[in-house]
C-alpha positions in Angstrom: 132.3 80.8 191.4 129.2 81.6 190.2 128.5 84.9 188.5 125.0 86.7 188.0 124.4 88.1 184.5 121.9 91.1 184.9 121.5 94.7 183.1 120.2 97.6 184.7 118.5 101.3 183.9 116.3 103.5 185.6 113.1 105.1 184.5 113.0 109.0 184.1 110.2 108.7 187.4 112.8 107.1 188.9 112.0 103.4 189.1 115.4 101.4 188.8 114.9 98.3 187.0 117.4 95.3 187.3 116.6 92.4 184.3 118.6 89.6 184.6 117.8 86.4 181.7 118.3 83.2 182.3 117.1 81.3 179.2 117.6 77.5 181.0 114.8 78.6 183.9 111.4 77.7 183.2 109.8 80.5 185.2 110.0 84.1 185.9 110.4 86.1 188.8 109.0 89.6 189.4 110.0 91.5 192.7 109.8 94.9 193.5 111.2 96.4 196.2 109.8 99.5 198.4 112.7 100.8 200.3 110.5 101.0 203.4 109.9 99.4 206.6 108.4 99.6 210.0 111.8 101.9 211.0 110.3 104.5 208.6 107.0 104.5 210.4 105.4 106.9 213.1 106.4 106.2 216.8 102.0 106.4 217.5 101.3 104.7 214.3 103.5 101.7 214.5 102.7 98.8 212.0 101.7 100.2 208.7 104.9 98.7 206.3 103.2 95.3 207.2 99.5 96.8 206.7 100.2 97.0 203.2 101.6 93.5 202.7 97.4 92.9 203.2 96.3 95.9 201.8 98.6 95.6 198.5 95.7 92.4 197.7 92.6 94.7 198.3 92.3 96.2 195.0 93.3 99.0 192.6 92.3 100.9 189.2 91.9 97.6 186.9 91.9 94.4 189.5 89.1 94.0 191.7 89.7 92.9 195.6 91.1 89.5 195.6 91.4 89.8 191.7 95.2 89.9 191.8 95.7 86.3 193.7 93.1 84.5 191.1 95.1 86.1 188.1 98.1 84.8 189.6 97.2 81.3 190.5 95.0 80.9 187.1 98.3 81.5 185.4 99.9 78.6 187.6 101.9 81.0 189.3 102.5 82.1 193.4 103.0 85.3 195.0 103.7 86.8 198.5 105.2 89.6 199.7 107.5 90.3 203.3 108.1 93.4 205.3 111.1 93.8 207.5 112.1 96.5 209.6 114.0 98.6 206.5 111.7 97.4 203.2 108.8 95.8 202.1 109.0 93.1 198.9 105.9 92.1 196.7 106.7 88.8 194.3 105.3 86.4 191.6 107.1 83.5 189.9 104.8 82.8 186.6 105.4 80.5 183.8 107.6 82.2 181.5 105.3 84.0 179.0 103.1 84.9 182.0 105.8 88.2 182.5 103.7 90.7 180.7 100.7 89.6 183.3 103.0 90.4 186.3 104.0 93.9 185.3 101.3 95.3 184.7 99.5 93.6 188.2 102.3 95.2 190.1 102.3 99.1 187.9 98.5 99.0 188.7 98.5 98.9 192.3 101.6 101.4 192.5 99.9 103.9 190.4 96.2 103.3 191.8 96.0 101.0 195.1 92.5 101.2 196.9 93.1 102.6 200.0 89.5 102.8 201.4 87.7 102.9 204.8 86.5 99.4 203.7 89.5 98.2 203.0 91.4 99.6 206.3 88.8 98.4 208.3 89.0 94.9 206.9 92.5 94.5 206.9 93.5 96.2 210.3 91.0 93.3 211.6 93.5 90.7 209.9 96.5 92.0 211.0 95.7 92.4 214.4 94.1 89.0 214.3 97.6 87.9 212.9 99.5 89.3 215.9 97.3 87.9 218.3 98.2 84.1 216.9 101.8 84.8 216.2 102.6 87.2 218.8 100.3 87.5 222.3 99.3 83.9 222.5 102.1 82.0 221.4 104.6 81.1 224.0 107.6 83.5 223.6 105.8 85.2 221.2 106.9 88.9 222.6 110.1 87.9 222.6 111.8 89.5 219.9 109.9 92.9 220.4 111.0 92.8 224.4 114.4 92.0 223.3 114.8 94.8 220.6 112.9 97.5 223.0 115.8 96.4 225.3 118.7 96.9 223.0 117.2 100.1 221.1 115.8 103.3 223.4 115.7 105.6 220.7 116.3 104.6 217.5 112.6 102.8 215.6 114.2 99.5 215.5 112.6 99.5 219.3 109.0 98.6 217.6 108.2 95.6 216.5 107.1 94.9 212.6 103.5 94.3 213.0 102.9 96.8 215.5 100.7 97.7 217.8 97.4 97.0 218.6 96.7 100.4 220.1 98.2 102.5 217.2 96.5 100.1 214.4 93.1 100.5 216.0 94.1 104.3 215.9 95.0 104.6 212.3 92.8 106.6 210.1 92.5 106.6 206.1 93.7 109.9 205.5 97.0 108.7 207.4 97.4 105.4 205.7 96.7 106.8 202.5 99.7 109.4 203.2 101.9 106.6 204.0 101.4 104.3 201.0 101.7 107.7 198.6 105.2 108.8 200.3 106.8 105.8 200.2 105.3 103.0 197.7 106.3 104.9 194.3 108.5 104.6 191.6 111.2 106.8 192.8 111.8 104.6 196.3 111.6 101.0 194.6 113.6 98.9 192.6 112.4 96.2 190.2 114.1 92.3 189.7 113.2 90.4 186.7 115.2 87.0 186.1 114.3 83.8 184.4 113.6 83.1 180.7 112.5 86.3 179.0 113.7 88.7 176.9 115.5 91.5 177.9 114.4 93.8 174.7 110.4 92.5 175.4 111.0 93.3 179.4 112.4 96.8 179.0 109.5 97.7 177.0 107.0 96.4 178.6 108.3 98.2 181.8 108.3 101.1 180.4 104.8 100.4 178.8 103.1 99.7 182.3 105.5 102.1 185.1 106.6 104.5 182.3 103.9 107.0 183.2 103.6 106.6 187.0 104.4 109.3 188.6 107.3 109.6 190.2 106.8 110.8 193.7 109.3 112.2 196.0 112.4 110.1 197.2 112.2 110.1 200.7 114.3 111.8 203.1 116.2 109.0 205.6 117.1 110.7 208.9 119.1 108.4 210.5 118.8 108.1 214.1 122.2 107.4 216.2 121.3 104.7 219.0 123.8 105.6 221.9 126.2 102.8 222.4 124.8 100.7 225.3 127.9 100.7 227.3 126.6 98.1 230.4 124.3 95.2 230.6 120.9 95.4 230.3 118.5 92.4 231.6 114.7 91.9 232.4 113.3 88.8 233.3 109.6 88.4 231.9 107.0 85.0 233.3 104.7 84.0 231.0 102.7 81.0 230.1 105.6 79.0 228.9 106.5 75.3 229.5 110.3 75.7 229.8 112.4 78.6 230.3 114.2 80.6 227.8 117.3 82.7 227.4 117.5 85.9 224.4 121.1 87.9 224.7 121.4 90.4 222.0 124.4 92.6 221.0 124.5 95.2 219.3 126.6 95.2 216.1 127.7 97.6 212.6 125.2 97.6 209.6 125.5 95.1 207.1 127.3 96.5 204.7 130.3 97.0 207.6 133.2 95.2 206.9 132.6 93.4 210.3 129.4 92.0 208.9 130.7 88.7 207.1 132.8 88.1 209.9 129.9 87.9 212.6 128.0 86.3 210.1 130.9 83.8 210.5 130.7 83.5 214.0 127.0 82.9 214.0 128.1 80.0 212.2 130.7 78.8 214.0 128.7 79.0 217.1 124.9 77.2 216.4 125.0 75.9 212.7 124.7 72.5 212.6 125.2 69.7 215.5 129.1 70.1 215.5 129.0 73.6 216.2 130.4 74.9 219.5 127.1 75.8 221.3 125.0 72.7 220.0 127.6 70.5 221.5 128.2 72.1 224.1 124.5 72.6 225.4 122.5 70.4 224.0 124.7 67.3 223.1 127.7 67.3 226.0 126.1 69.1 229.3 122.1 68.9 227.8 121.2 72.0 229.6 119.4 73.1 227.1 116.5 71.6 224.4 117.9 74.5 221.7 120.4 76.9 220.7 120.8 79.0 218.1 123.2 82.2 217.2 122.5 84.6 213.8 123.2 88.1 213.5 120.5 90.3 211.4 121.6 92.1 208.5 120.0 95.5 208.8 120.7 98.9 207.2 121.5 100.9 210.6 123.2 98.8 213.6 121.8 95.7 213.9 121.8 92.8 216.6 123.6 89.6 217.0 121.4 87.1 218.7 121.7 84.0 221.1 118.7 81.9 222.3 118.3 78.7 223.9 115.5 77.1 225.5 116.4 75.2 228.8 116.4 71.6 229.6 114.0 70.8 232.1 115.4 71.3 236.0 117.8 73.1 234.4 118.6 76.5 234.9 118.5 79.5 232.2 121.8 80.8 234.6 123.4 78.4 233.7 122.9 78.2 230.3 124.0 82.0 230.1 126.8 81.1 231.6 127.5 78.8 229.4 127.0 80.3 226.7 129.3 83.3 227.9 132.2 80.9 228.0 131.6 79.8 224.2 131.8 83.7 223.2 134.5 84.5 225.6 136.5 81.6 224.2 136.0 82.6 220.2 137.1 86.3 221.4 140.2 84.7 222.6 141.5 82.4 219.8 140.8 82.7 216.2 138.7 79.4 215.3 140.8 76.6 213.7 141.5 76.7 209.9 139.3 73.2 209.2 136.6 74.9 211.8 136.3 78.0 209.5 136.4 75.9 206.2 133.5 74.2 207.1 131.4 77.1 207.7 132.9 78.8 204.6 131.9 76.0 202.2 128.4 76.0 204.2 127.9 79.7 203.4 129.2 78.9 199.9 126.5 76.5 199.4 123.7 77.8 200.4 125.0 80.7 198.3 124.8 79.0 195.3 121.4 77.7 195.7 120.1 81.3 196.1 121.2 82.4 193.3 120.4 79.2 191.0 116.5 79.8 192.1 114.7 82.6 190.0 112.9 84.6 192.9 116.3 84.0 194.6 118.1 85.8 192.3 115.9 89.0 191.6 115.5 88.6 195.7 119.7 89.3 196.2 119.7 91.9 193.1 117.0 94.4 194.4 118.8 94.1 198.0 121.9 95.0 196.5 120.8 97.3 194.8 118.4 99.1 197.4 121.3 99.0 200.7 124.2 99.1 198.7 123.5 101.0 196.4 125.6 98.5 193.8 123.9 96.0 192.8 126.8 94.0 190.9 127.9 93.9 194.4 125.5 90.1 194.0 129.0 89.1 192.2 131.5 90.0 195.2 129.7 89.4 198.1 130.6 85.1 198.2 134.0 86.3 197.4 134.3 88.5 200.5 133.1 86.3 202.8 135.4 83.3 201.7 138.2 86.2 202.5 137.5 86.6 205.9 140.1 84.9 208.6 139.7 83.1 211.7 141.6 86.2 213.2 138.8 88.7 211.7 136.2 86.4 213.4 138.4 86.7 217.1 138.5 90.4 216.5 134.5 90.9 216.2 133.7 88.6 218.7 135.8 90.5 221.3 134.8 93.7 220.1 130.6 93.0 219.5 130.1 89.7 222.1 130.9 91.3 225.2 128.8 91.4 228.3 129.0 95.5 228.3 127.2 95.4 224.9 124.7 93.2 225.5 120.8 92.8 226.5 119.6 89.6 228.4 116.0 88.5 228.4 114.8 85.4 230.7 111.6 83.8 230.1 110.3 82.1 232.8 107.1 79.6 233.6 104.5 81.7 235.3 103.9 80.5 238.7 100.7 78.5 239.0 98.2 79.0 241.5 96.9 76.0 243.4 93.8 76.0 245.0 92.9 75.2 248.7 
């Protein structure tokens, strides 16, 4: 089994730092980790985690607008950065002796990001440019933020990442400027460095670039406790869609419950590959549907377990519920066979392994041990925990998470087109 090497201290502004050599890579990776995400945001000013993955490129003390992708990408290097509802990320993989370069890119826009009216302006044009393609005009686009404003009433997982229009086109400076200085400082992020570099050279250059950042003040998390949702709860939407579509969504423990690995299990079982128990049964044996697929999202409060399938033409997304219902009812009944489980296991397993072999894989799995576990050597137990897990773990979660009480149920049907006379 493989096992991570890594070492780990924290800066007295409160940065943790998480260095972790591999001297056979040819690359480095540099991630840092904001513990913040669109849950952390204003109900009226939904959308501003993401902002920054554009603002973050606009500019800071030393590195003009635009300045930080050339560096990156003259060095032969790439860079992105993700926001998810609980935190935001910011990478580069560089050649090896390119590390020095990434530090200080990433220390300059924490301790001096240009948060402007020009900047704002420009940016709040992209994003909401960037929902319009990915969300509004893209067939099922709205789905996931229907489905989650369904399944959450009070708690901010109810708001979508990006946001709203509305509240973007609201924003001012002042308030985005509040934002990136409460939660995008040393003492609410975590850095990952892994490839070939030396740990003695890394630990002083971070201290050389973040050393004197100030710290800011760690964040207070007031958790908000969704009620259970105790009965169905279903909407039908029409839109401009060629087939309908089914969403059922169920509410389930954090991920670091010891339910998690089992429902990640069942997602498995139920939609991985052609074999599984929904493909076969949906798409290859009845062909009611074109698609099916089953995965539960890890997130830091109470997440969902989610089932969608688009339907076969003249076929019926009833149908295909009820289907599907059978398949869940059926895994809460009987634990899945021993060679059924093994299969997913060594899937898992796999796809484990080839996380961790990639650089940016590995700081990836450090920082988010370290940031919602609050362990990161936790990297070195997790494979060995879910391999643990039993068919008769799987049969417990799935009766007590995959139940028609605890779930929401979103149809997508074809609008109904007018004809003329």
């Amino acid at each position: 089994m493989i096992s991570i090497k890594f070492s780990e201290f924290t800066l007295s502004n409160g940065l943790h730092v998480i260095l972790s050599p591999d001297r056979n890579a040819t690359v480095i990776a540099v991630d840092i980790w904001y513990h913040v995400g669109s849950k952390n945001e204003d109900p009226s000013r939904t959308g501003f985690a993401h902002l920054f993955e554009h603002m973050m490129f606009q500019g800071s003390a030393n590195v003009k607008k635009a300045e930080h992708m050339r560096y990156v990408e003259e060095a032969g290097g790439v860079f992105n950065g993700s926001t998810s509802w609980d935190r935001t990320n910011y990478f580069e993989t560089l050649p090896a002796n390119r590390l020095e370069l990434a530090l200080w890119l990433e220390a300059d826009r924490m301790s001096s990001l240009d948060v402007s009216r020009s900047n704002l302006n420009n940016q709040r044009e992209v994003v909401k440019e960037e929902r319009r393609f990915r969300v509004d005009n893209r067939p099922y686009g709205t789905a996931w933020e229907n489905i989650f404003s369904m399944a959450y009433r009070e708690h901010p997982y109810r708001w979508p990442v990006v946001g709203y229009l509305e509240h973007l086109d609201a924003a001012t400076v002042d308030e985005v400027r509040t934002f990136f200085r409460s939660y995008y400082v040393p003492a609410n992020a975590v850095l990952a460095v892994s490839g070939d570099f030396s740990p003695s050279e890394a630990s002083m250059l971070v201290n050389k670039y973040f050393g004197d950042i100030p710290s800011g003040v760690r964040p207070v998390r007031d958790r908000v406790i969704e009620k259970p949702l105790r009965g169905q709860v279903r909407e039908v939407i029409h839109d401009d869609v060629a087939l309908p579509a089914i969403y059922m969504a169920f509410r389930v423990p954090p991920m670091t419950s010891r339910d998690s690995d089992a429902l990640n299990l069942a997602a498995g079982l139920l939609s991985r590959g052609k074999s599984s128990r929904l493909y076969r049964r949906l798409v290859y044996e009845t062909r009611i549907a074109q698609s099916v697929t089953a995965f539960q999202l890890d997130m830091e409060d109470p997440g969902l377990f989610v089932v969608s399938a688009v339907v076969s033409p003249r076929n019926k997304p009833y149908d295909v519920e009820r289907e599907i219902r059978d398949e869940l009812r059926k895994l809460a009944e009987s634990a899945p066979r021993a060679n059924e489980l093994e299969k997913i296991r060594n899937q898992f397993a796999s796809e484990w392994v080839r996380q961790l072999t990639r650089t940016l894989g590995r700081a990836d799995n450090l920082a988010h041990f370290r940031t919602f576990y609050g362990d990161t050597g936790f990297i070195n137990r997790y494979l060995e925990g879910l391999l643990r897990v039993s068919g008769r773990q799987v049969r417990a979660v799935a009766s007590e998470y995959l139940n028609t009480e605890n779930s929401a149920v979103l149809y997508y049907l074809p609008r109904e087109k007018r004809t003329r006379k």
